[in-house]
C-alpha positions in Angstrom: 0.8 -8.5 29.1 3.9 -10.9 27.8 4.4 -10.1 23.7 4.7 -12.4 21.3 7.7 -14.9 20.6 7.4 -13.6 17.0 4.5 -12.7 15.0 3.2 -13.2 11.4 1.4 -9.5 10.1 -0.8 -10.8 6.6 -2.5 -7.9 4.7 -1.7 -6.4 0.8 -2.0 -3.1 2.5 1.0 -1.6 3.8 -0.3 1.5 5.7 -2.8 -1.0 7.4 0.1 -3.2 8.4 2.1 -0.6 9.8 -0.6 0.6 11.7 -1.0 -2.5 13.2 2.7 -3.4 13.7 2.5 0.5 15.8 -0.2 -0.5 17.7 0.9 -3.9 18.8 4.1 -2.5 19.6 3.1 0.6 21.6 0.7 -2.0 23.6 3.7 -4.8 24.2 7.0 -3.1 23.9 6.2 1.1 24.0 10.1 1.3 24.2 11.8 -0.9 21.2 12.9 -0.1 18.5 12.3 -1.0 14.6 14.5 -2.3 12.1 13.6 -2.9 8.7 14.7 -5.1 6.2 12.8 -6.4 2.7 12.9 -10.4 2.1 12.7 -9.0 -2.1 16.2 -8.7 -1.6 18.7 -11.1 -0.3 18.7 -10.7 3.5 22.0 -9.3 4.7 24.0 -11.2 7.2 23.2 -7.9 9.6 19.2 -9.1 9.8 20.8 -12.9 11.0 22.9 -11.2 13.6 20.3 -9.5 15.3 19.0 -13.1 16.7 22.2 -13.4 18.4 23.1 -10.2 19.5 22.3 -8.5 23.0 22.0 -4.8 24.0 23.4 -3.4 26.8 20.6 -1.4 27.6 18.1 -4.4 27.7 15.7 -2.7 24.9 14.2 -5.2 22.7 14.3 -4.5 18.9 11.3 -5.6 16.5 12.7 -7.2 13.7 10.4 -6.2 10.4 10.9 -7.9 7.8 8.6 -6.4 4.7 7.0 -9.0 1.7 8.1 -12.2 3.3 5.8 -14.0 0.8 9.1 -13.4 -1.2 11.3 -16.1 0.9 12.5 -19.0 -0.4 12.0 -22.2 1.5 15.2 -22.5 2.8 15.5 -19.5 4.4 11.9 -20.5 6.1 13.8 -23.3 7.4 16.6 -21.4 8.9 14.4 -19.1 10.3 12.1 -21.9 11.9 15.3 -23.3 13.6 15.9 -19.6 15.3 12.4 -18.9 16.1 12.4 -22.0 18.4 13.4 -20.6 21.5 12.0 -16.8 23.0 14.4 -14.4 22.9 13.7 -11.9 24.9 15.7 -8.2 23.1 14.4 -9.5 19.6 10.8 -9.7 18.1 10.6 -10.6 14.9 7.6 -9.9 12.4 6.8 -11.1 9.5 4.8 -9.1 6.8 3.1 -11.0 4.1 1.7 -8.5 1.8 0.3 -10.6 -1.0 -3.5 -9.9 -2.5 -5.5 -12.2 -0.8 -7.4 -15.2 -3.1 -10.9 -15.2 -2.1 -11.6 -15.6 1.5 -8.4 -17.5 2.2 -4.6 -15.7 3.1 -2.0 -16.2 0.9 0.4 -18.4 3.4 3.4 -19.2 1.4 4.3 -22.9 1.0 7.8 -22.9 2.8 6.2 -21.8 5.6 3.4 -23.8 6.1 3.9 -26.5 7.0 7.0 -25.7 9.6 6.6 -25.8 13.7 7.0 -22.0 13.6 3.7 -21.3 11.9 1.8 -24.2 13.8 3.1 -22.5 17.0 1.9 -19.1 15.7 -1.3 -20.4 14.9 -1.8 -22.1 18.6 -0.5 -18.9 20.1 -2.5 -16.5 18.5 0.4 -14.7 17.0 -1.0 -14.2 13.5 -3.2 -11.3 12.4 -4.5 -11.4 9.1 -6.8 -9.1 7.3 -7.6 -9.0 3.4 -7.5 -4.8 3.3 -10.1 -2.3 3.3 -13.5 -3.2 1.6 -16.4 -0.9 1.6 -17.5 -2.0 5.1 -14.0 -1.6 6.0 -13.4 1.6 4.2 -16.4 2.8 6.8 -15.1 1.7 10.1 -11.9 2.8 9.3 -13.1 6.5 8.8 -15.4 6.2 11.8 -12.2 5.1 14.0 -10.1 8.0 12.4 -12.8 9.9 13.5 -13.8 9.0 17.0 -9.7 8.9 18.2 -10.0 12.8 17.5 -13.2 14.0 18.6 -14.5 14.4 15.5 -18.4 13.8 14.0 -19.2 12.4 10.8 -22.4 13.4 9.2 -24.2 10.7 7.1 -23.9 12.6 4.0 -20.0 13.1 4.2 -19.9 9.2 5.2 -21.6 8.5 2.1 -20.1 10.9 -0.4 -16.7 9.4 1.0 -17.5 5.8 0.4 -18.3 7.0 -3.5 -15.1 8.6 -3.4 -11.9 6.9 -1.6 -10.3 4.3 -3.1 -9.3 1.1 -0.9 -6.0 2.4 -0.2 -5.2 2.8 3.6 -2.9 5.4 3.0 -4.6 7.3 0.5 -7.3 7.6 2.6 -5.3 8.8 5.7 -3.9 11.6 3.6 -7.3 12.6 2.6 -8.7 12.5 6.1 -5.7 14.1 8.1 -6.1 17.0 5.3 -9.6 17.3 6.0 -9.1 17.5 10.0 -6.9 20.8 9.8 -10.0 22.6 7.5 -12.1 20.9 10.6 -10.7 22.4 13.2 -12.7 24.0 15.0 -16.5 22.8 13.9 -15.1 19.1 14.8 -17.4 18.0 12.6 -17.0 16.8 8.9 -20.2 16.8 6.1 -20.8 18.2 3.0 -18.7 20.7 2.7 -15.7 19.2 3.4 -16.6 16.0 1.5 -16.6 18.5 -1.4 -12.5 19.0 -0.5 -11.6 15.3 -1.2 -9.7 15.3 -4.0 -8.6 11.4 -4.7 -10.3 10.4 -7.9 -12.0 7.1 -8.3 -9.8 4.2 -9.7 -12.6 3.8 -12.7 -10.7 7.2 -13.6 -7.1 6.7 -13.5 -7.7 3.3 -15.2 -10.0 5.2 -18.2 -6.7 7.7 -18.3 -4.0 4.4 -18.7 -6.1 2.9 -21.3 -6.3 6.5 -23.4 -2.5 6.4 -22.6 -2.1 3.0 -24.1 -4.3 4.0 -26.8 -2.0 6.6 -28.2 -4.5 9.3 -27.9 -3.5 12.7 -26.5 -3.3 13.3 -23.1 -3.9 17.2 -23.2 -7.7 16.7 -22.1 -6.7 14.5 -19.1 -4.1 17.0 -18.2 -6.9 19.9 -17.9 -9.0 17.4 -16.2 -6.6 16.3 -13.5 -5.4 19.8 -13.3 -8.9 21.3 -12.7 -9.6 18.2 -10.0 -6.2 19.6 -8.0 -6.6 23.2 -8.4 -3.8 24.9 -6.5 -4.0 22.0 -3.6 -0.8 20.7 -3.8 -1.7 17.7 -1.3 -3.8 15.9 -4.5 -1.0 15.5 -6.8 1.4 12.7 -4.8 -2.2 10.9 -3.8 -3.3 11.2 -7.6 0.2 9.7 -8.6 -0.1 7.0 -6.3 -3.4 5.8 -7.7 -1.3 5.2 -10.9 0.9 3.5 -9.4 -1.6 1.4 -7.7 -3.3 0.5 -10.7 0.0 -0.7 -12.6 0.9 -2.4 -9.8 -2.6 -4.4 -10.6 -2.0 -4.6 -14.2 1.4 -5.9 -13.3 0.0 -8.5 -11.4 -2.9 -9.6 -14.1 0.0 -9.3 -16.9 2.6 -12.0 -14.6 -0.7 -14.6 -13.7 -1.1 -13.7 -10.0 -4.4 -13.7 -8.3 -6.1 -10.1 -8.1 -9.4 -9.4 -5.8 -11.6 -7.7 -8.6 -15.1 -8.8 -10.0 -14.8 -10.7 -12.9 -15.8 -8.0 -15.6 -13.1 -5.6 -14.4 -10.7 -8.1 -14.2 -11.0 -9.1 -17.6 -10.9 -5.4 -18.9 -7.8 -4.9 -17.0 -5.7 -7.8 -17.8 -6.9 -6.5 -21.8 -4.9 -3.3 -21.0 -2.2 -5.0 -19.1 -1.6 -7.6 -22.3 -1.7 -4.5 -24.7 0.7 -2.6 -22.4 2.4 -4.9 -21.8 6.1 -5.4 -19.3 7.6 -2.6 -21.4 5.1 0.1 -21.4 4.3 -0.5 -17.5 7.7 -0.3 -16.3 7.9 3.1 -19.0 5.1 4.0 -16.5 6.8 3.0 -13.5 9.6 5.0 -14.5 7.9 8.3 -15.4 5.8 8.5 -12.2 8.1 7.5 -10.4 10.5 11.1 -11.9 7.2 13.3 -11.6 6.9 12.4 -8.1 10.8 13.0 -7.2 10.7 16.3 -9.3 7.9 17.5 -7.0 9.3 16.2 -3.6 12.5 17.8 -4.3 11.1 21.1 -5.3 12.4 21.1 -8.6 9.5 20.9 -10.4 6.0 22.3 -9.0 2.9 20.7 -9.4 1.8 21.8 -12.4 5.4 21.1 -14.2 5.6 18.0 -12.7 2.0 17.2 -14.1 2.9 18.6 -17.5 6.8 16.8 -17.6 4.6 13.6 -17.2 1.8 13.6 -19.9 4.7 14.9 -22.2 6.9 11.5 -20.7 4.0 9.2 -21.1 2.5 10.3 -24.6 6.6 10.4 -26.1 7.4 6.7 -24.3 3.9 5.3 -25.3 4.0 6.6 -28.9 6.7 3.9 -29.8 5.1 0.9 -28.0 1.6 0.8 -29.3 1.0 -3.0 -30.5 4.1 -4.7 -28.8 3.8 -7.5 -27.1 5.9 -9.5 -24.1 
């Protein structure tokens, strides 16, 4: 089967973009190679060079290139202008990791209306999916599941709808945990539907808003704390929740488009208006140093946990009522 000239990737979900970008790879070019580069940042003139440059070997290299939505229209332009001929040793793909708006992808303007994108459009070299929804959410556990042999009893299906958020790659954490205690039974229910330890967003959003409030932290600390026990694997999932949702709140606070219903939506962009640009990168920031404490073994998980409600209660004390 011939690959792709070049391919557009659209989804806000990075771990179910990379998945995909694996897959389509193993299936079309088992043997390339992947580099990188992020179109938040000014592209280098390396990522130009590999259009033009040939290996010696022959081995094609796929050219990823992460939040394209963040290209400016000129350098859609230049790219349309290389993407006009196939060339063979380079695949370039295209990432667009923007929250969907409704039922329609968010296709950035520069790029619309160029010949690259109506050829990848005729060709079939787009895939596009809006993320993991609750229907989503179930297939994608029942795949995980079937690709290792495993069954999946209705009542750990359903206790892991209630609990997962819609987060591709906290969910693989979760589940790849959960196949070691299910080793030898091959078969997940109760039980082990008991061992997932990702909280609910409704959760970490109820702790940001007693954050923002000024109110102590020391009963979320015993609450989270009591959630991980000594399970080490629940703090990094925990922190990215947080991250998650101020990524969100971030959103709201700058006027982007957000998938939420409209009740939630309007409670969150309260927070993210009393929190404000200030206080959410002061939450960036401390996450960000809890979760390099613990990766480096420096701190463990109970002292990273602690250094951050300390972090967030002394940053947040001084920022109550300002505004951006």
């Amino acid at each position: 089967m011939s690959r792709p000239g070049f391919t557009f990737c659209i989804c806000p979900d990075p771990e179910l973009l990379l998945e995909h970008i694996r897959l389509d790879l193993d299936r079309h070019e088992p043997d390339c190679r992947m580099k990188t580069f992020w179109a938040d940042e000014e592209l280098p003139e390396a990522y130009w060079a590999h259009f033009h440059q040939r290996s010696l070997t022959g081995q094609t290299t796929a050219l990823l290139l992460r939040r394209s939505e963040k290209l400016a229209t000129p350098s859609w332009k230049s790219l349309s202008s290389l993407l006009n001929r196939h060339r063979r040793q380079v695949w370039p793909i295209f990432c667009i990791e923007t929250e969907w708006s409704g039922n329609k992808p968010p296709i950035p303007a520069g790029l619309s209306r160029l010949k690259c994108w109506q050829l990848a459009k005729s060709k079939g070299w787009i895939w596009q999916t809006r993320g993991l929804d609750q229907a989503g959410l179930r297939r994608y556990i029942q795949e995980w599941a079937d690709k290792r042999g495993i069954r999946v009893r209705r009542d750990f299906m359903q206790r892991a709808l209630d609990a997962l958020p819609l987060d591709a790659a906290l969910v693989k954490g979760e589940l790849d945990k959960l196949e070691l205690w299910a080793w030898e039974s091959r078969e997940l229910g109760s039980q082990e539907a008991g061992l997932l330890s990702v909280e609910p967003e409704t959760d970490v959003f109820a702790f940001l808003r007693s954050m923002q409030r000024g109110e102590k932290l020391t009963v979320w600390k015993r609450i989270i704390q009591g959630q991980m026990g000594s399970d080490s694997a629940a703090f990094l999932p925990f922190l990215h929740l947080i991250l998650r949702e101020a990524r969100i709140l971030w959103q709201l606070l700058c006027g982007e488009e957000v998938r939420l219903p409209a009740s939630v939506k309007r409670e969150k962009l309260q927070l993210a208006r009393s929190m404000g640009l200030a206080g959410l990168s002061g939450l960036w920031s401390h996450v960000l140093e809890a979760e390099t404490g613990f990766k480096s073994g420096e701190w463990s998980q109970l002292q990273a946990l602690d250094m951050l409600v300390v972090n967030l209660e002394a940053a947040f004390s001084g920022q109550r009522g300002q505004r951006t």
